[in-house]
C-alpha positions in Angstrom: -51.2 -62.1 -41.6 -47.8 -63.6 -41.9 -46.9 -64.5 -45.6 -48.1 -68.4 -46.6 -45.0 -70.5 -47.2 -45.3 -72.8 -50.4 -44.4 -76.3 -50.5 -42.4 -77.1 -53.2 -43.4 -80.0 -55.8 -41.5 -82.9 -55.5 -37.7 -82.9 -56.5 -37.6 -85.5 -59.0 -38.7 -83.0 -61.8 -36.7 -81.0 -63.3 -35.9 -77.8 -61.7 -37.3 -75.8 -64.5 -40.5 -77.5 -64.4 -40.5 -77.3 -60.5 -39.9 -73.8 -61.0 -43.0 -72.9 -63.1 -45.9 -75.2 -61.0 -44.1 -73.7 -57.7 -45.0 -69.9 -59.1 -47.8 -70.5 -60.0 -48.6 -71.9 -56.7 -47.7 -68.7 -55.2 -49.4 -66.7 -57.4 -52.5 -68.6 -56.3 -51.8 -68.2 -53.1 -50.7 -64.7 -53.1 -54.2 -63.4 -54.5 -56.0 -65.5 -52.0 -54.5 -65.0 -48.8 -55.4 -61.0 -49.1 -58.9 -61.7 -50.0 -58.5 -64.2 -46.5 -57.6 -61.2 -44.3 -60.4 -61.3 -42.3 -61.3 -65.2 -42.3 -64.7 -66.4 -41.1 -65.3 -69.5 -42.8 -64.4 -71.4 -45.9 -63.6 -69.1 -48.8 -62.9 -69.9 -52.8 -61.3 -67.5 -54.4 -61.1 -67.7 -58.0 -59.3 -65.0 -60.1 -61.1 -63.4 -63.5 -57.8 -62.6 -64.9 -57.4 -66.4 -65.4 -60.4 -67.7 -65.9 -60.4 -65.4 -68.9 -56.8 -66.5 -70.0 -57.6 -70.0 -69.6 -60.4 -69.8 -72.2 -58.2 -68.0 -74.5 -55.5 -70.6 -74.0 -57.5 -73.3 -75.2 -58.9 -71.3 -78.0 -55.8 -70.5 -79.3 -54.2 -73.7 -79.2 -57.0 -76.0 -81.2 -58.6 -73.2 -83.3 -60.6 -75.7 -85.0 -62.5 -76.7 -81.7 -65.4 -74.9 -80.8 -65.2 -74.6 -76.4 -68.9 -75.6 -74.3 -67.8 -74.9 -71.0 -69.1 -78.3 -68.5 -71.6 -76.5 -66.6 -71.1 -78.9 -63.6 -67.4 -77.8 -63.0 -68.5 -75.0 -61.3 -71.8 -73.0 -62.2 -71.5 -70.0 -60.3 -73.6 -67.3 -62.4 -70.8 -64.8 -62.7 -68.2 -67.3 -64.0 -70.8 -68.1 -66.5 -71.0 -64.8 -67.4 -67.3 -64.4 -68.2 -67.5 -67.9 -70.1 -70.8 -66.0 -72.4 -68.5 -62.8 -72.9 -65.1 -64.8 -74.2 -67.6 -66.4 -76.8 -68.1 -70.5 -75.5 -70.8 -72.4 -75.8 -72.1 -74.5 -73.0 -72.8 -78.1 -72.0 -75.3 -79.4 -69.1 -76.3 -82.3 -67.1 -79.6 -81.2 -66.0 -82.8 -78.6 -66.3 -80.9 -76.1 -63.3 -77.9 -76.3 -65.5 -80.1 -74.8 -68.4 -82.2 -72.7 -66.4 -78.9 -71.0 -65.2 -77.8 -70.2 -68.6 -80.7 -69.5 -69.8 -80.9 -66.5 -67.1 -77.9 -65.0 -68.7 -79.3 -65.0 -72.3 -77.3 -67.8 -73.3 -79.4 -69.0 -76.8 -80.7 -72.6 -76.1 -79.2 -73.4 -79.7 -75.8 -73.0 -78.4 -76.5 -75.8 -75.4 -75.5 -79.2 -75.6 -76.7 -81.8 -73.1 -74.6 -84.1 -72.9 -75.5 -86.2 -69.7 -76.3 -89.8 -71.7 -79.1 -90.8 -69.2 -82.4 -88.0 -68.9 -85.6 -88.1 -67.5 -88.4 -87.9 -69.7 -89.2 -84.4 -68.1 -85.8 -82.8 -68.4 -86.1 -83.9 -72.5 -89.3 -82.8 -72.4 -88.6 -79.1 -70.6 -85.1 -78.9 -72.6 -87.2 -79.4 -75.8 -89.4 -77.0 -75.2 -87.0 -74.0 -73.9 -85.2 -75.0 -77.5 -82.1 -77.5 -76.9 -81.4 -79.3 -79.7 -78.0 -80.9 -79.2 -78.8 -84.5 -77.0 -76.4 -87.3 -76.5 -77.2 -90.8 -76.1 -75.1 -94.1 -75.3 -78.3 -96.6 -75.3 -81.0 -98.0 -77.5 -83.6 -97.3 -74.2 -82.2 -93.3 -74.4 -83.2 -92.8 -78.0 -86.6 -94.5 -77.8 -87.3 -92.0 -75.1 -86.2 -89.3 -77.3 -87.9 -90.8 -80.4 -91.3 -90.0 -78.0 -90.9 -86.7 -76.6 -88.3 -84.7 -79.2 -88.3 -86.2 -82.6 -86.9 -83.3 -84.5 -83.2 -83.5 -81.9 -80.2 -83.9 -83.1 -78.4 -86.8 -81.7 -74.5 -87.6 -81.3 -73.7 -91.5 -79.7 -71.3 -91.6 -76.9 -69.1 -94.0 -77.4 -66.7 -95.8 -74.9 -62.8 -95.4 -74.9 -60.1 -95.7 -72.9 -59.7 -93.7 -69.4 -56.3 -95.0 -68.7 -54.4 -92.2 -67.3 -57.3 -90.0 -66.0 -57.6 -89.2 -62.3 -61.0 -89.7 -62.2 -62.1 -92.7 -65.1 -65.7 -92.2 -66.4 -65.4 -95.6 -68.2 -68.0 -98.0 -67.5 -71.5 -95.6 -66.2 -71.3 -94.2 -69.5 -70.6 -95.3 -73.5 -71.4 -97.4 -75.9 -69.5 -100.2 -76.9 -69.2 -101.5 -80.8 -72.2 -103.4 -80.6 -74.2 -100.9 -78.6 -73.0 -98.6 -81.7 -74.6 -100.8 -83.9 -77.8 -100.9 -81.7 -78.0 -97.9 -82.0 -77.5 -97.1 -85.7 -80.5 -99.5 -86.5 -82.9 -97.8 -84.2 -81.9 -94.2 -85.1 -82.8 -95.7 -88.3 -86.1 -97.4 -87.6 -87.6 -94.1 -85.8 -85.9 -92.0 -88.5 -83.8 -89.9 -85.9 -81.3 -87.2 -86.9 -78.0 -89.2 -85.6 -75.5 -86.8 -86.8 -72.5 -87.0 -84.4 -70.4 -89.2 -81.9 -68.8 -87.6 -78.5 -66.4 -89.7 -76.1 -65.1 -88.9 -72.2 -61.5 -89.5 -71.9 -61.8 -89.2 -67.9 -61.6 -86.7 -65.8 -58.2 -84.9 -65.3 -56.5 -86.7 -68.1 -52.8 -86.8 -68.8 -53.1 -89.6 -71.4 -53.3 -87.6 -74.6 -53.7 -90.8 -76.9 -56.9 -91.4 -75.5 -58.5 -88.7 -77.5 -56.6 -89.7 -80.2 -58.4 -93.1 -79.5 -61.7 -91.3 -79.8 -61.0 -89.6 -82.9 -60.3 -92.7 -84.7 -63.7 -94.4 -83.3 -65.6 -91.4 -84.1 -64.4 -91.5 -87.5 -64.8 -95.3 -88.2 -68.8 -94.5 -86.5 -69.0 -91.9 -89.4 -68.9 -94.2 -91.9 -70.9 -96.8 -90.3 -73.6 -94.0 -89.9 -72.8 -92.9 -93.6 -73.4 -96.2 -94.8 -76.7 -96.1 -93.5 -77.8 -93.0 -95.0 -77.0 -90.1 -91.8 -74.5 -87.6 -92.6 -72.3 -86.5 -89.8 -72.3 -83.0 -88.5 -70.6 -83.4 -84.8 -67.4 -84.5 -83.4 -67.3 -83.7 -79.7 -64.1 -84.3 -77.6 -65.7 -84.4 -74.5 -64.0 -83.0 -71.2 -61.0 -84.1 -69.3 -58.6 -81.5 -70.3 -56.1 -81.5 -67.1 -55.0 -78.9 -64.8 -51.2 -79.2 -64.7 -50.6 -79.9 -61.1 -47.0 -81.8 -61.7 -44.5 -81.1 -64.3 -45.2 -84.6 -65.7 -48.8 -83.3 -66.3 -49.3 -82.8 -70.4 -50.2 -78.8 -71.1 -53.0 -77.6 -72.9 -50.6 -77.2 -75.8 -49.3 -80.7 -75.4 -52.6 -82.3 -75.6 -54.0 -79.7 -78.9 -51.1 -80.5 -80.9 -51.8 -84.0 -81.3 -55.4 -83.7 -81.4 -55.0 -80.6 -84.0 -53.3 -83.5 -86.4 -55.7 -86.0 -86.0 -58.3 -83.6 -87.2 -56.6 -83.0 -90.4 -58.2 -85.7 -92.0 -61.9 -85.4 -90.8 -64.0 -83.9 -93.8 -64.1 -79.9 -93.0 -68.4 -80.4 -92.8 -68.1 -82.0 -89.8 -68.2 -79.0 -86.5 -65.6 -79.9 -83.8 -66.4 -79.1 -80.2 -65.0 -79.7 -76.7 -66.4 -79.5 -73.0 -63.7 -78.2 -71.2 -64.7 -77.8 -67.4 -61.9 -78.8 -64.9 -59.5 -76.4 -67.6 -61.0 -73.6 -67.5 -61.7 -73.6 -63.9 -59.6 -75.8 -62.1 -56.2 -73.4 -61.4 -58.7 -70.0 -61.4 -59.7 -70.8 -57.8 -57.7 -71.4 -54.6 -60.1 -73.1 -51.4 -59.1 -71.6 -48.0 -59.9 -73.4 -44.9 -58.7 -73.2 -41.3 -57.8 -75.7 -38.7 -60.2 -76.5 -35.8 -57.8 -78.4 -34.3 -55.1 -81.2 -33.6 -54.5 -84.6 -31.9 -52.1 -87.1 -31.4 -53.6 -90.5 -31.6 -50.5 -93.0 -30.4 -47.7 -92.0 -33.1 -50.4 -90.7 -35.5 -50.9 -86.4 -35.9 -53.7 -85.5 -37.0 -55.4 -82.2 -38.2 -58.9 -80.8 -38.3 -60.0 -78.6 -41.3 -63.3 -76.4 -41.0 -64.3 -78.0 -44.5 -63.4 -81.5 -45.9 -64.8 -84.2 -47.7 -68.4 -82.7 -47.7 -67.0 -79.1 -48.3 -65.4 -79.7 -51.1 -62.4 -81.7 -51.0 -63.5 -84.7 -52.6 -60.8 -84.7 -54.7 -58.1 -84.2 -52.4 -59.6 -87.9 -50.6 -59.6 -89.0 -54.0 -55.5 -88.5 -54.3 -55.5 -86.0 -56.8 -51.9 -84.4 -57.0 -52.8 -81.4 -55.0 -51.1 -79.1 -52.9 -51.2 -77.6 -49.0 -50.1 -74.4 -48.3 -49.7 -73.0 -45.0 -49.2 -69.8 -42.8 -46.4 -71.3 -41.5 -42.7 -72.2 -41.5 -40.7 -74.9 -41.0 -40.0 -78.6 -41.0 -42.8 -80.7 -42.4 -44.3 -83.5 -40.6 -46.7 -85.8 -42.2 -50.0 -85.5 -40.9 -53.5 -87.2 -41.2 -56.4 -84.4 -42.8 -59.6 -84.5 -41.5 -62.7 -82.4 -42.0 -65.2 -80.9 -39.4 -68.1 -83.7 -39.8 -69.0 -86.6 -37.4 -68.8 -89.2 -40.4 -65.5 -91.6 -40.6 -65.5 -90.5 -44.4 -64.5 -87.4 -43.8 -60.7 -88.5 -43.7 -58.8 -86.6 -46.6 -55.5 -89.1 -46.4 -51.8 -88.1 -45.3 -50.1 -84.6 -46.6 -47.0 -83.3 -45.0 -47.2 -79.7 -43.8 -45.3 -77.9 -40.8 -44.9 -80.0 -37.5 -46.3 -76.5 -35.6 -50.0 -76.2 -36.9 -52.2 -75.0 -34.4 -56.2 -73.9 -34.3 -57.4 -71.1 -36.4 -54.1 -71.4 -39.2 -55.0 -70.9 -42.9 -54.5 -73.8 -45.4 -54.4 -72.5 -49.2 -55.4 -75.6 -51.3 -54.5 -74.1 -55.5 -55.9 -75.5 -58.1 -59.6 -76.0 -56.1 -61.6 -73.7 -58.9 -63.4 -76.9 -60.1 -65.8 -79.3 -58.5 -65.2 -78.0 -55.0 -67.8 -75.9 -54.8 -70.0 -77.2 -57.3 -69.7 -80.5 -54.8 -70.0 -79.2 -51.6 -73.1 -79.7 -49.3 -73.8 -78.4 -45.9 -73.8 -82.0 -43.7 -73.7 -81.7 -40.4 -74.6 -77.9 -40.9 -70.8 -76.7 -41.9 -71.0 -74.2 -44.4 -70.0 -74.9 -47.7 -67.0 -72.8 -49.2 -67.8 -68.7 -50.3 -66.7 -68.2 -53.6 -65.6 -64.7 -53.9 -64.6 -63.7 -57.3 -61.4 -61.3 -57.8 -60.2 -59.4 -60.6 
């Protein structure tokens, strides 16, 4: 297989800068195109050497923040497995989120579940296997609660700003300052433990001040919830801890050094925790596909992948700042991406890549170790992306 050539990040950064996302790139690249030697269909390759350095990476650099790894990221058994041995917690969405960790040995003390909205079954199974954690955004939430798991702890997620984030969360999810309120008085009425507030800064966030945002809510909540006789036990960060994809993209470093400041000042009784996902996953995994095919429609080129926006690129129709790698040499042409599928959604938008790609050429996508995967379905019956994990 002839060596992939990398396309460099844009030339506005600085060269430094350029330099360090362009290795990593071929690093990537480099440890997934041998695992791609004998390519028969999709193929995510995620490395164990970083998914294990990432975790480390963020412990080190807020000490003070105890990691739950997002589940929903990407919840393939053995990566949770390596999560359990570096010593995270977890967060989930749903019951097969549990039921997953739960196969592993994870203790059901150290899961949080942290989707706002859950059916009264999921409450009533995660009770039962032992959960204790729950968040809530709505009056309607803890009522159901209130019914089914009185003894839960509760933390209220609160609404802040997603500016910034590649993927805002705002508006599904959190509770606004009266919603707070609301919520307060009916903790108080069914005499729920409300002991902690949690925020979602967005998904792929390079706007560091809106945690800072949240940390100054949370702590204003705290003495609301004080005043009413709770004490406060949680502050949890919530996700949206960025890959660096561009230079301009804040590092994990950046983002802990102004959140380790603005913890100074909350009370030492009061646990801190975060849900990393996208971080600890995200530049782990590199997605290889291959081309099915060309076409030129008038002056439009346009290129067929073997997986797309069913099988896993989401993201890359989305815009996210990712980057195509090919087999091939040469001068760049910009071309419209495609998946397989029949469906006129399956159109991934325009990325430049060498004027000569043909059928059955490898694309390396870096960066793909988060909800690619985890996202993918089999529509149209294309298969969904092998993960293969390498050391």
């Amino acid at each position: 297989m002839n060596q992939p050539a990398v396309n460099s990040v844009p030339a506005s950064f600085s060269d430094t800068s350029r330099a360090l996302i362009d290795e990593d790139i071929r690093q990537q690249v480099s440890f997934s195109s041998a695992e791609a030697a004998g390519y028969s269909e999709p193929l995510l390759v995620m490395s164990e050497q970083r998914l294990r350095n990432n975790v480390r990476r963020f412990m080190q650099a807020m000490p003070r923040v105890r990691p739950h790894y997002a589940v929903k990221a990407n919840s393939n058994p053995a990566i949770l497995e390596i999560f359990r041995q570096e010593g995270t917690c977890f967060e989930i969405a749903s019951s097969a989120e549990l039921d997953a960790l739960l196969a592993l040995g994870v203790p059901a003390e150290e899961v949080f579940y942290s989707n706002p909205i859950k059916s009264p079954t999921a409450v009533k199974y995660a009770a039962a296997k032992g959960v204790r954690w729950y968040s809530v955004d709505s009056t309607e939430e803890l009522e159901k609660i209130a019914a089914i798991a009185p003894q839960a702890k509760l933390y209220i997620r609160i609404e802040v700003s997603n500016e910034g984030s590649s993927w805002p969360l705002a508006g599904k999810f959190g509770a606004s300052r009266a919603g707070i309120a609301a919520i307060i008085a009916t903790a108080l009425q069914y005499q729920l433990n409300l002991c902690g507030v949690t925020f979602h800064v967005g998904s792929q966030c390079t706007n560091i001040n809106n945690w800072l945002e949240g940390i100054r809510s949370a702590k204003t909540i705290f003495e609301q919830m004080i005043a009413k006789g709770f004490t406060p036990e949680l502050l949890n960060l919530g996700g949206g801890y960025p890959v660096q994809l561009t230079p301009a993209d804040p590092t994990i470093e950046d983002i802990a050094a102004a959140i380790n400041d603005e913890l100074e000042s909350l009370p030492e009784s009061i646990q801190v925790m975060a849900e990393p996902g996208r971080y600890f996953v995200g530049s782990a995994g590199c997605l290889v596909s291959q081309v099915v095919g060309v076409a030129t429609r008038d002056q439009s080129r346009w290129l067929y992948l073997d997986t797309g926006f069913y099988g896993g690129l989401m993201e890359l129709e989305q815009g996210f700042a990712l980057t195509l790698v090919s087999q091939r040499t040469g001068a760049a042409e910009l071309w419209s991406l495609a998946g397989p599928t029949c469906d006129s959604i399956d159109v991934l938008g325009k990325h430049y890549l060498p004027a000569t790609m043909q059928a059955e050429d490898l694309v390396f996508i870096p960066n793909m170790g988060a909800y690619s995967a985890s996202c993918a379905c089999d529509f149209n019956g294309f298969p969904v992306p092998k993960m293969l994990l390498v050391s």
